[in-house]
C-alpha positions as CSV (number, residue, x, y, z in Angstrom):
1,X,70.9,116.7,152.1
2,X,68.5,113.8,150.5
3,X,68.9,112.0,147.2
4,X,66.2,112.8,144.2
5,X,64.8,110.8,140.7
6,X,66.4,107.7,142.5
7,X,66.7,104.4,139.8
8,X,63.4,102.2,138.8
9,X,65.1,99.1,140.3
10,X,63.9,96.2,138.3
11,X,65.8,92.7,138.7
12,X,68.6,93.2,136.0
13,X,69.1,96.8,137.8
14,X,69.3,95.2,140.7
15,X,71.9,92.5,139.7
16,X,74.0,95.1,137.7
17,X,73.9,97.2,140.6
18,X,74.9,94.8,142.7
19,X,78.0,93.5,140.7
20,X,79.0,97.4,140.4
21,X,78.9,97.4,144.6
22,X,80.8,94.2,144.7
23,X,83.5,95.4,142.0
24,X,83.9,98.8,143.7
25,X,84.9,97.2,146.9
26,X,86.7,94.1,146.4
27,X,88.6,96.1,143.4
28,X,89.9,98.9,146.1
29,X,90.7,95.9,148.6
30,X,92.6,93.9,145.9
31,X,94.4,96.6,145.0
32,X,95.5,98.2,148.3
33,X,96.4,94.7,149.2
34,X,98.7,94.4,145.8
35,X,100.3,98.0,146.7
36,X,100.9,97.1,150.1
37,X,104.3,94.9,150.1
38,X,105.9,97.7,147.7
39,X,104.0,100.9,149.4
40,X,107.1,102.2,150.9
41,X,109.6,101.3,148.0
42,X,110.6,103.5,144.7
43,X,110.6,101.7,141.2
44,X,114.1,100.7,141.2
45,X,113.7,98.5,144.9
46,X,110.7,97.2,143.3
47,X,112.2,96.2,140.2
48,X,115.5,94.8,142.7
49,X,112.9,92.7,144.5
50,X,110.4,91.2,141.9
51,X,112.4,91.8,138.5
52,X,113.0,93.9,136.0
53,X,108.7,94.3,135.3
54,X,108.2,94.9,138.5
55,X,105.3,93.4,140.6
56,X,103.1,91.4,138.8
57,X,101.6,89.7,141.7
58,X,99.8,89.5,145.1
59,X,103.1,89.3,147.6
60,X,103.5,88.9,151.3
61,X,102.5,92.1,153.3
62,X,101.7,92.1,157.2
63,X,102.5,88.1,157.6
64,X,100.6,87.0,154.0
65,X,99.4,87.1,150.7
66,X,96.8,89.4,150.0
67,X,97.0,91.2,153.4
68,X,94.7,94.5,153.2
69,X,95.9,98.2,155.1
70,X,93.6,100.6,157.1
71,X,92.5,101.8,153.3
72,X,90.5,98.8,153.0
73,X,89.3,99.1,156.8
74,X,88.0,102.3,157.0
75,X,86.8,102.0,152.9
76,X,84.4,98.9,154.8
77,X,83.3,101.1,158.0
78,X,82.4,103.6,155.1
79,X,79.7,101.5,153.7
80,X,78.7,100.6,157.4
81,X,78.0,104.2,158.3
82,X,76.2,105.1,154.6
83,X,73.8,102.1,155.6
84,X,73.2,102.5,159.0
85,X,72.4,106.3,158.1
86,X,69.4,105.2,155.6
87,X,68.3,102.9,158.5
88,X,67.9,106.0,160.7
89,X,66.1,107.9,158.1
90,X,63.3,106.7,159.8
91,X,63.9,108.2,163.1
92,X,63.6,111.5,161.5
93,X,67.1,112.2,162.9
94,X,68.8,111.6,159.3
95,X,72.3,113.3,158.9
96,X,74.4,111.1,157.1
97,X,78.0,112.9,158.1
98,X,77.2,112.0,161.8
99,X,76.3,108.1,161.1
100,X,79.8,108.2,159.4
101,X,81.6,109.9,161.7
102,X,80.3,107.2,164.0
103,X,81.5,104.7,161.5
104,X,84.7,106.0,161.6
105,X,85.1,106.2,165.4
106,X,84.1,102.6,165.3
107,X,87.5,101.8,163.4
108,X,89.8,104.2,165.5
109,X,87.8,101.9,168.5
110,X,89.8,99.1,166.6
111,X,93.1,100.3,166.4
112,X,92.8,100.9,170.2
113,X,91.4,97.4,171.4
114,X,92.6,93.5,171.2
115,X,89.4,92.5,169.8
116,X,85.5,93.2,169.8
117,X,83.8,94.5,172.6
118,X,80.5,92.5,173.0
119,X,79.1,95.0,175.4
120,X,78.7,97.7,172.9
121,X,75.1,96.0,171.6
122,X,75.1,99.0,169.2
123,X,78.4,98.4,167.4
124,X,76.9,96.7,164.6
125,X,78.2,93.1,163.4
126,X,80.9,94.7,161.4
127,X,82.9,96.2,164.2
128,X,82.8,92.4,165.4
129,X,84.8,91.0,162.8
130,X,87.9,90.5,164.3
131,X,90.0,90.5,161.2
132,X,89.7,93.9,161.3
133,X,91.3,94.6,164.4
134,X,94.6,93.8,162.9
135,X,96.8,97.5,162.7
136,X,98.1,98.1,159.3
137,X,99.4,101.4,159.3
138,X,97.0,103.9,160.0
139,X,98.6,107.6,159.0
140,X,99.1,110.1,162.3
141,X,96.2,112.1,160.4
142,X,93.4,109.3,160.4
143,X,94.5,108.7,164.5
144,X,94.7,112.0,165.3
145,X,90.9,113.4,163.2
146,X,89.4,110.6,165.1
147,X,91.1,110.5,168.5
148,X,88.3,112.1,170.2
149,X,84.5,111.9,169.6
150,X,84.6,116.1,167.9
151,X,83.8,115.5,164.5
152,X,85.5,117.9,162.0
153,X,83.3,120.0,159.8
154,X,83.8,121.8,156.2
155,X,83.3,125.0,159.3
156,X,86.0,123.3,161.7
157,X,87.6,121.2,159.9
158,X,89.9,118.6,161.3
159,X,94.3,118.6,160.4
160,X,93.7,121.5,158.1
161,X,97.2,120.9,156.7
162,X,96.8,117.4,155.6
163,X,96.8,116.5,151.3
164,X,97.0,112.9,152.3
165,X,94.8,110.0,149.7
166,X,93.3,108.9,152.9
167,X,90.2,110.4,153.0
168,X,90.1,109.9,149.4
169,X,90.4,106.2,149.8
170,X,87.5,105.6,151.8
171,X,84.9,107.3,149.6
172,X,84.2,105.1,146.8
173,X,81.1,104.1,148.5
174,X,79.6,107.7,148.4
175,X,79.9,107.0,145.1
176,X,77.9,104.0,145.2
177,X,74.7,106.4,146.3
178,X,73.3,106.0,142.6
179,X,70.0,107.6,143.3
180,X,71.6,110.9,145.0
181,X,72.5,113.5,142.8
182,X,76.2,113.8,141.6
183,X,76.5,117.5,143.2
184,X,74.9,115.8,146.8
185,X,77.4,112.9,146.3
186,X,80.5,115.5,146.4
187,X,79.1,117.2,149.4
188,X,78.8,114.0,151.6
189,X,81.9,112.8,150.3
190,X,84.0,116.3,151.1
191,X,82.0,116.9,154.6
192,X,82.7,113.5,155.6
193,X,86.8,113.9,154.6
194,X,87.4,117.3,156.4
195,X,86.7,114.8,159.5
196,X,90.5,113.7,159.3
197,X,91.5,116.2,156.0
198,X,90.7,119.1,156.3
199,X,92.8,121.0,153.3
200,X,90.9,121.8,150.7
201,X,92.9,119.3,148.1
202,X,92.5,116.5,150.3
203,X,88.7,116.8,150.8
204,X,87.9,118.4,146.9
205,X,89.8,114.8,145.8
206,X,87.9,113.3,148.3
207,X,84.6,114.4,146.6
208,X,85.8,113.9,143.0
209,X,86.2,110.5,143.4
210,X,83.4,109.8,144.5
211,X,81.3,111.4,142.4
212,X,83.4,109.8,139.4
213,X,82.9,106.6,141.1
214,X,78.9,107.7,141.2
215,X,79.1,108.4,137.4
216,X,80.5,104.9,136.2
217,X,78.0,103.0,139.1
218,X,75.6,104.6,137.1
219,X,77.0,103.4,133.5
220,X,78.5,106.5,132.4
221,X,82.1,106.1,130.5
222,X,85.3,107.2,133.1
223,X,86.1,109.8,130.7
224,X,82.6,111.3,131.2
225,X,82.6,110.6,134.6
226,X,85.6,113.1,135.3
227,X,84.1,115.4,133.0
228,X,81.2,115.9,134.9
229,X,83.8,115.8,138.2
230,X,85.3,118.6,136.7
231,X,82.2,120.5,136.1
232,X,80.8,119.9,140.0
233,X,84.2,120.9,141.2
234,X,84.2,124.5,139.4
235,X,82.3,126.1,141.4
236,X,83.9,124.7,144.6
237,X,86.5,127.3,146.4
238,X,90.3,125.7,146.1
239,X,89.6,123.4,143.6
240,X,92.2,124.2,140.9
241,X,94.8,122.3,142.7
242,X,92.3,119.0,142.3
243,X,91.0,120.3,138.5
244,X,94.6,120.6,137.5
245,X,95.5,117.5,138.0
246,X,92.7,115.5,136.4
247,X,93.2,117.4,133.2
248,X,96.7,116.6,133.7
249,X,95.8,112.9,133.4
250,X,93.1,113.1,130.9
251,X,96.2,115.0,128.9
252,X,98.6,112.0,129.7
253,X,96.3,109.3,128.0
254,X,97.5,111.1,124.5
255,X,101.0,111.2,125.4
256,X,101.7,107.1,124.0
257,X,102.6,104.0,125.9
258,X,102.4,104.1,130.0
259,X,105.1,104.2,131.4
260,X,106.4,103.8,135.9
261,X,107.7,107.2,135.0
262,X,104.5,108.8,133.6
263,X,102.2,107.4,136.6
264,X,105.2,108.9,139.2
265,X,104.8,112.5,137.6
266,X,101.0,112.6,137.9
267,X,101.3,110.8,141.4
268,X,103.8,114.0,142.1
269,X,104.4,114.0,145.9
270,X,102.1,112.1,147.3
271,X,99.1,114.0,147.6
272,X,95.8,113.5,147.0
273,X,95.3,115.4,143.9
274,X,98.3,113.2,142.9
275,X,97.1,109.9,143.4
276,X,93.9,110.6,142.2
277,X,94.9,112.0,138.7
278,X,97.1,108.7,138.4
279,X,94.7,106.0,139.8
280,X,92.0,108.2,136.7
281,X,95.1,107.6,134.5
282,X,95.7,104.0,135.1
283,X,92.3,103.0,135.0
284,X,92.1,104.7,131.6
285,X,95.1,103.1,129.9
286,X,95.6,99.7,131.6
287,X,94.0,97.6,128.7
288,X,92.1,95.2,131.6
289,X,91.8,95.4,135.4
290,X,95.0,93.6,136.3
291,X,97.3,95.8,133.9
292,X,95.3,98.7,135.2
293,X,96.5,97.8,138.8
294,X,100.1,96.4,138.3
295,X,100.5,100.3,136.5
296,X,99.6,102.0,140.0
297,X,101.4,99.8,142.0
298,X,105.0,99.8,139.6
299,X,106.4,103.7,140.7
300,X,107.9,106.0,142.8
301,X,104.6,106.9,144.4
302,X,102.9,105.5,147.3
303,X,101.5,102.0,145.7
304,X,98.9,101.0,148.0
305,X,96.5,104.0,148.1
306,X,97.1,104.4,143.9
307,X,96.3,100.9,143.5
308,X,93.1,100.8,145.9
309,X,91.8,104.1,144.4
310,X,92.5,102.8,140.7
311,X,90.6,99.4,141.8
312,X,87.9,100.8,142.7
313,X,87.3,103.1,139.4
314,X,88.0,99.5,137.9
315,X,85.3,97.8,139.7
316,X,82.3,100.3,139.6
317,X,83.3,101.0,135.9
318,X,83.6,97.0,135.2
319,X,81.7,94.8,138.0
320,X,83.0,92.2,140.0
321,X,83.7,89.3,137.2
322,X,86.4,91.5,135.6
323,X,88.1,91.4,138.6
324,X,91.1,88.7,138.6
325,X,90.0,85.6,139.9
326,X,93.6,84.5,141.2
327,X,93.9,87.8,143.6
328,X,90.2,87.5,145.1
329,X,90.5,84.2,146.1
330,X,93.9,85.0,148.5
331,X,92.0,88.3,149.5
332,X,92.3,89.4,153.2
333,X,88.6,89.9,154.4
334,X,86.6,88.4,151.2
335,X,83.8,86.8,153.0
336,X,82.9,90.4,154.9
337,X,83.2,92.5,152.2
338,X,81.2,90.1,149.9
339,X,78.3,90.3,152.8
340,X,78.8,94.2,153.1
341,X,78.7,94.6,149.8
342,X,75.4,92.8,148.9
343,X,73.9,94.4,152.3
344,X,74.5,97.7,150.7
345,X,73.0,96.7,147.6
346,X,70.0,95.2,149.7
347,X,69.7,98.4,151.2
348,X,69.7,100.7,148.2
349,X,67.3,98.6,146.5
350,X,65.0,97.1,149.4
351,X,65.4,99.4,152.7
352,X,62.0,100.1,152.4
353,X,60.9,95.9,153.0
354,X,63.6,95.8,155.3
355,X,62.8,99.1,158.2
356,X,59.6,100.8,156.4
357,X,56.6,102.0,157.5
358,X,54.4,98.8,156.6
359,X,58.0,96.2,157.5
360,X,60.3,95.7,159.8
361,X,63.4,92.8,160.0
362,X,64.7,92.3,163.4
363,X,67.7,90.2,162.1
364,X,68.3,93.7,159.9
365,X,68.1,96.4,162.8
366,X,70.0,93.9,165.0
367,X,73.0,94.0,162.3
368,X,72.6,97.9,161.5
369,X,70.8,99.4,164.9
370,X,69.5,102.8,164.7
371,X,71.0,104.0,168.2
């Protein structure tokens, strides 16, 4: 697994790329933390709640405004792991599922402890942040795929039942590897979801997204984005479920106005495939980011991982300064996804002056260490 004809990084392709990074994952945070006061509640106790439009607004969840679930969590460890494994492409000991499986163990680690352990010196400074030791909900399927240190495989894979949008949720980064190929994007992105979901709809919508995600981080339009999903998810075994449903919502954008009840049939029950075809819909139809959102979050469906997975099409497809200003600023975790963000970007662009063969940064190795 490598990456090929990477980008000519000039300064503008740096800062666009940058922008994209910082709009992927502050646009999934914003809008898991939008979803989550409503995640639990159908239309109608929405509507009861916050009027007959429904939620048009950031609302108290988990004790504030703005709060973020274990989406947004393990979405952060995500990018951890994806760096940390291009720092250890140096070793010579470069596979990318294990870094994130280590990544992901790192979060379970969280939902486990009070607070950071300093004696793990190879932890990282993410795993530090003790904002993120706060436990928002994590499904049975994410505690149980990484309760113990065996890491699920497309082979062996991990709750081979599960068609939960968890895994999905997580992997807008992969998506963020612009100078991988699309097909290599998918594989990470499916290897690395049959670690907690191992059906094949759960990890297929897994990879779609982030290869859609990959397609707009590279400039391409959403609609051609899933088109070329579609294509790299053809020849993939069990992928009809998945294929279905994003023609379903590419069908749905000709079908007039949006409507709560048009986003609840494509969400369906639940499912990955679901949520996935409605957070392609939403971002297609809402006429700006924040319409975009307030459609995944207003329906019968589960609100929180619609919205984060519609964010973060939003974000790659738009960069950061479309985001609304109003919801970052209350944002739950801003400052450490803003400095994740821009090391990922850093990375991508500079690893070479940062852990080369002619450079090395302390400081850089001492935030992401190789061990």
């Amino acid at each position: 697994m490598g990456a090929t004809g990477g980008p000519v990084w000039g300064r503008t392709e740096q800062q666009d790329f940058r922008s994209r990074v910082r709009g992927t994952l502050l646009g999934a945070a914003v809008g898991d933390a939008l979803g989550a006061p409503v995640d639990a509640l159908g239309l109608t106790e929405i509507q009861e709640r916050h009027g007959a439009e429904g939620l048009l607004d950031l609302a108290p969840g988990y004790g504030r405004r703005g709060a973020v679930t274990h989406l947004t969590q393990l979405t952060l460890f995500s990018v951890d792991g994806l760096i940390r494994a291009q720092v250890r492409r140096d070793t010579g000991a470069w596979h990318p599922p294990t870094d994130l499986h280590r990544a992901y163990l790192r979060w379970a680690a969280t939902q486990r402890d009070w607070g950071p352990d300093e004696r793990r010196k190879d932890d990282g400074w993410l795993a530090r942040e003790e904002w993120l030791y706060a436990r928002r909900d994590a499904t049975r399927s994410l505690l149980l795929g990484l309760g113990d240190e065996t890491m699920g495989t497309l082979e062996a894979p991990k709750n081979t039942a599960e068609l939960g949008p968890e895994a999905a949720a997580r992997s807008a980064p992969f998506g963020l590897l612009v100078g991988w190929e699309p097909q290599l994007v998918v594989q990470l992105a499916v290897e690395c979801a049959a670690q907690t979901h191992g059906h094949p709809v759960a990890y297929l919508s897994a990879g779609a997204y982030a290869v859609i995600v990959h397609g707009l981080a590279c400039g391409e339009s959403l609609d051609g984005a899933v088109q070329r999903a579609l294509a790299l998810l053809a020849v993939r075994p069990g992928h009809e479920p998945v294929s279905d449903a994003l023609q379903h919502a590419l069908g749905a954008v000709r079908q007039g106005m949006p409507t709560p009840a048009r986003v609840a049939e494509l969400a369906a029950d639940g499912s990955a495939d679901g949520l996935l075809a409605a957070s392609v819909y939403c971002a297609l139809v809402g006429e700006d980011v924040r319409q975009g959102l307030c459609l995944a979050v207003n329906h019968d469906g589960p609100s929180a991982a619609t919205a984060s997975l519609t964010g973060g099409l939003l974000g790659a497809l738009h960069g950061e300064t479309a985001l609304p200003p109003a919801w970052l600023a209350e944002l739950e975790g801003r400052p450490t996804i803003l400095e994740l963000a821009d090391d990922f970007a850093m990375e991508m662009t500079q690893g070479p002056a940062l852990h080369g063969p002619g450079a090395s940064a302390p400081g850089w190795l001492a935030r992401y260490p190789r061990a």
